[in-house]
VOMAR-859051 format. One line per 2 residues: number of its first residue (from 1); their letters; for each residue x, y, z negated of N, C-alpha, C. Coordinates in steps of 0.05 Angstrom, whole numbers. Each point is the difference from the previous one (the first is absolute). Layout:
<rs>
NUM) a) X Y Z X Y Z X Y Z; ...
</rs>
This chain:
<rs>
1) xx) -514 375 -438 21 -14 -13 15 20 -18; 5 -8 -21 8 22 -15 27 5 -9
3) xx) 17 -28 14 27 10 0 14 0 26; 17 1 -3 14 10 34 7 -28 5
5) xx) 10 13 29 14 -35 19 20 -6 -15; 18 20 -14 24 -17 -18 -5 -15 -24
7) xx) -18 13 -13 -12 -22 -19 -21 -25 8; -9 2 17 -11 -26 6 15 -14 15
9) xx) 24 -1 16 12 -12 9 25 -7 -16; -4 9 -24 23 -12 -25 -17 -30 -11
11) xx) -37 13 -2 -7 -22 -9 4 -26 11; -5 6 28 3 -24 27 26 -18 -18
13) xx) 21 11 2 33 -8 -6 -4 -4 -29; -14 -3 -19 4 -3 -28 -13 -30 -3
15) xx) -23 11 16 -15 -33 7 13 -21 15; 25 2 12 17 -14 17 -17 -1 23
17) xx) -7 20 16 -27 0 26 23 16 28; 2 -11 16 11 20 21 -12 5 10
19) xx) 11 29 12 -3 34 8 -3 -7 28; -18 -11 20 -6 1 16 -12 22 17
21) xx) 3 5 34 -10 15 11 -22 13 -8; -21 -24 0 -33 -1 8 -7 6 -40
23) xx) 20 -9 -19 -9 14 -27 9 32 -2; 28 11 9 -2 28 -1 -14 16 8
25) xx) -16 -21 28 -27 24 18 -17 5 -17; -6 -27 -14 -26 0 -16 -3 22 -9
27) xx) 32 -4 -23 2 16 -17 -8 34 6; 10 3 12 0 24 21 -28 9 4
29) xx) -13 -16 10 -18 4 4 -24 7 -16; 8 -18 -25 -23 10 -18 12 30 -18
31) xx) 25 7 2 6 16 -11 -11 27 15; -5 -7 33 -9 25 12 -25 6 5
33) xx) -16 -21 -13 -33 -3 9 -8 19 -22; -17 16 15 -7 27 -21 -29 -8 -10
35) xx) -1 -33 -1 -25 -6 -21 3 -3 -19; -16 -3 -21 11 -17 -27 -7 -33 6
37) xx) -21 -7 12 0 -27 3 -3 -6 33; 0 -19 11 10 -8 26 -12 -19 10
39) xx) -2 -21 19 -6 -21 13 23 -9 8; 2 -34 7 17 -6 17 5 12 30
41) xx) -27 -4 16 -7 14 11 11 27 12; 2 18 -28 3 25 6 31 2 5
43) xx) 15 -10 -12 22 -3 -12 21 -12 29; -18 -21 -3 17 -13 41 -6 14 22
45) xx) -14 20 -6 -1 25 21 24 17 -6; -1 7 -22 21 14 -4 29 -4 2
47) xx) 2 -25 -8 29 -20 -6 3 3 44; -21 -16 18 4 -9 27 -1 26 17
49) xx) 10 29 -22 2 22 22 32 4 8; 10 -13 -24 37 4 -3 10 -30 10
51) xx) -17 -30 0 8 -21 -1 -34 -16 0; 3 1 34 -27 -10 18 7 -34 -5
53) xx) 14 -10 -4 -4 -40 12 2 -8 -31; -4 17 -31 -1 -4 -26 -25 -28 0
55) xx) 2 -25 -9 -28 -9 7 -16 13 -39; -31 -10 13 -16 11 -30 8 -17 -20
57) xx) 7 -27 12 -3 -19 -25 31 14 -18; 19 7 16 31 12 -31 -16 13 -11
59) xx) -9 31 20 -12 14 -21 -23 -10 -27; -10 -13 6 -20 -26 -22 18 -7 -26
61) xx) 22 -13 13 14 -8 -18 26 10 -10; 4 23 10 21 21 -16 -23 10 -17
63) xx) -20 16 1 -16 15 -19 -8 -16 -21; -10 -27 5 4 -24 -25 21 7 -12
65) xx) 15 -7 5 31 -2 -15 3 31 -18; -1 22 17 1 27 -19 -15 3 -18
67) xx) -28 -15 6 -19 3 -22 6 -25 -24; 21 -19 7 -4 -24 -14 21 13 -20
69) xx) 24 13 3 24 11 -13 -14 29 -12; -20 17 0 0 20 -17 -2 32 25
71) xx) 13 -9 26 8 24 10 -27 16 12; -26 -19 2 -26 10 10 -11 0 -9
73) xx) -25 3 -3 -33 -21 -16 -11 -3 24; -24 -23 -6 -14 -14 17 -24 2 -9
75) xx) -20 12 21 -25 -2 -11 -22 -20 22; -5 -26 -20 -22 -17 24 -27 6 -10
77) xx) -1 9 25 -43 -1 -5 -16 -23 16; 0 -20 -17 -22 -20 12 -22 10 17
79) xx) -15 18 -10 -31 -1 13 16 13 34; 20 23 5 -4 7 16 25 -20 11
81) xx) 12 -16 -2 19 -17 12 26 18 4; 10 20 -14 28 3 9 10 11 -21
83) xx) 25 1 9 17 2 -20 17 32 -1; 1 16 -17 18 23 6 24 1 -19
85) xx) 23 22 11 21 -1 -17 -2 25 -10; 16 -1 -27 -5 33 -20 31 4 11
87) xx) -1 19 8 34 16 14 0 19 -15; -8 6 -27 4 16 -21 15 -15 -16
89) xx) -3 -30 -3 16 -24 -26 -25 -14 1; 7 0 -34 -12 -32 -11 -17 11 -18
91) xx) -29 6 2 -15 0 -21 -11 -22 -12; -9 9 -29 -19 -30 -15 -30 -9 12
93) xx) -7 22 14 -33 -6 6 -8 26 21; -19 -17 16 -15 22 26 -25 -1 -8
95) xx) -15 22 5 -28 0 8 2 5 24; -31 -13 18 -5 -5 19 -27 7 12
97) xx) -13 27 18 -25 5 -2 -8 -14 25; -19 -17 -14 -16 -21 27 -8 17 28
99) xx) -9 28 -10 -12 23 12 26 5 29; 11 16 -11 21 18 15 22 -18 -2
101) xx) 4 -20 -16 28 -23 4 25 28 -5; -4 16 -16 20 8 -13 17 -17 -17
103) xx) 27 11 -4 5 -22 -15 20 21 -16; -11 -3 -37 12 25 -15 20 -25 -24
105) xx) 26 13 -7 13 -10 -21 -15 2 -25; 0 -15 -23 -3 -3 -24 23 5 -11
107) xx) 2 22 -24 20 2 -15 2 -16 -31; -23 5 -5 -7 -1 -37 -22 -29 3
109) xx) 20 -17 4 -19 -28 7 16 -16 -31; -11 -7 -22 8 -17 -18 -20 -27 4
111) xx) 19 -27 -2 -6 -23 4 7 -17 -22; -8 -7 -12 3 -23 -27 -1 -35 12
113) xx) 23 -2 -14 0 -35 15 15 -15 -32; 2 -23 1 6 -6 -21 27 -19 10
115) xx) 29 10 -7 21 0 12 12 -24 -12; -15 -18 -20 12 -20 -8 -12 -30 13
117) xx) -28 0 19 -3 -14 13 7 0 31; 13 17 7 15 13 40 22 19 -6
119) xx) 8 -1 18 30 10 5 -10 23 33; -14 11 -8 -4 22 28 28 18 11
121) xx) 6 -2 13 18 12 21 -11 27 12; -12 -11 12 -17 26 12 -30 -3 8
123) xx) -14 20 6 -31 3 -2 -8 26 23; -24 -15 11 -7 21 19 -35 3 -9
125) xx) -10 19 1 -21 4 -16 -13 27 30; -31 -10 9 -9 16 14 -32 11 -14
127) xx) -3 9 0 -24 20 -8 -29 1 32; -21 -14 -7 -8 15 26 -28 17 -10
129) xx) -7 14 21 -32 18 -9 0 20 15; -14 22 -16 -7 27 19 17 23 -6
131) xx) 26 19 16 13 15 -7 -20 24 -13; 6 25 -11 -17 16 -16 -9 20 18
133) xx) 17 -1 31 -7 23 21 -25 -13 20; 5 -37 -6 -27 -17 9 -27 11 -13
135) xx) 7 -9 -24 -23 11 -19 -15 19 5; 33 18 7 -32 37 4 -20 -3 14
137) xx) 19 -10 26 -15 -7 28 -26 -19 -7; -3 -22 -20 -24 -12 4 -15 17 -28
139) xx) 12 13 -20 -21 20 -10 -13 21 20; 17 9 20 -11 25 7 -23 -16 19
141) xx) 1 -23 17 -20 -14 18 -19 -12 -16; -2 -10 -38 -22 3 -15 -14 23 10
143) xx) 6 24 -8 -11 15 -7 -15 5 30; 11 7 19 -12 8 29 -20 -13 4
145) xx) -2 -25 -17 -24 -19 8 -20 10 -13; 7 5 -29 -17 6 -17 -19 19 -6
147) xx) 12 28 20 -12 22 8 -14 -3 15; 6 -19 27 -20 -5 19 -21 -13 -5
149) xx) 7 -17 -17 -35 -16 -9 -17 23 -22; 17 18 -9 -34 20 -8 -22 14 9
</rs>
């Protein structure tokens, strides 16, 4: 997350949202998770070490809400069924390696839409394929094959 608990808890209050218990943990929580991206999962482990009887479904639907206002990004991956949160912010686009299920930010993502037929708000854009450290790994297992069959 890339701004502190006081700025995202201004956002909460700008949005007219109250500052609840179980949202400062959140908050908290993703501010202390020393990943860049997370699970729910990981997250209600973390949140149920300070505040055990938290149920999953707030946490579900506070991280909605942070991601719906700007204060997170959300990344869904269909094929593997879950969902993670960027506790760095809000980027425009993820890649996603099917391989190792890394999951890397896009910076220099340009998108052309034609702004006189939609009114886009916002956009989540995922990338999927083979990271470049995948790649080595299945060049270098070409090759091992390729030696062995001479």
């Amino acid at each position: 997350m890339p701004i502190n608990l006081d700025e995202a808890l201004k956002i909460l209050e700008k949005h007219g949202i109250r500052i609840t218990i179980q949202r400062r943990l959140i908050l908290e929580a993703l501010l202390d998770i020393k990943k860049e991206f997370c699970s729910v999962n990981e997250l209600a482990e973390k949140i149920r070490s300070k505040y055990p009887h938290i149920a999953i479904s707030s946490i579900y639907k506070n991280l909605e809400l942070f991601a719906q206002i700007g204060i997170i990004g959300c990344i869904c991956i269909p094929d593997l069924d879950k969902i993670y949160y960027d506790t760095q912010g809000v980027a425009k686009a993820y890649f996603i390696c099917r391989k190792c299920k890394n999951i890397f930010r896009m910076v220099d993502v340009d998108v052309k839409y034609n702004e006189k037929e939609h009114k886009i708000e916002k956009f989540y854009l995922n990338f999927v394929g083979v990271c470049k450290e995948c790649l080595k790994g299945e060049k270098q297992n070409e090759k091992c094959k390729s030696e062995r069959n001479l």
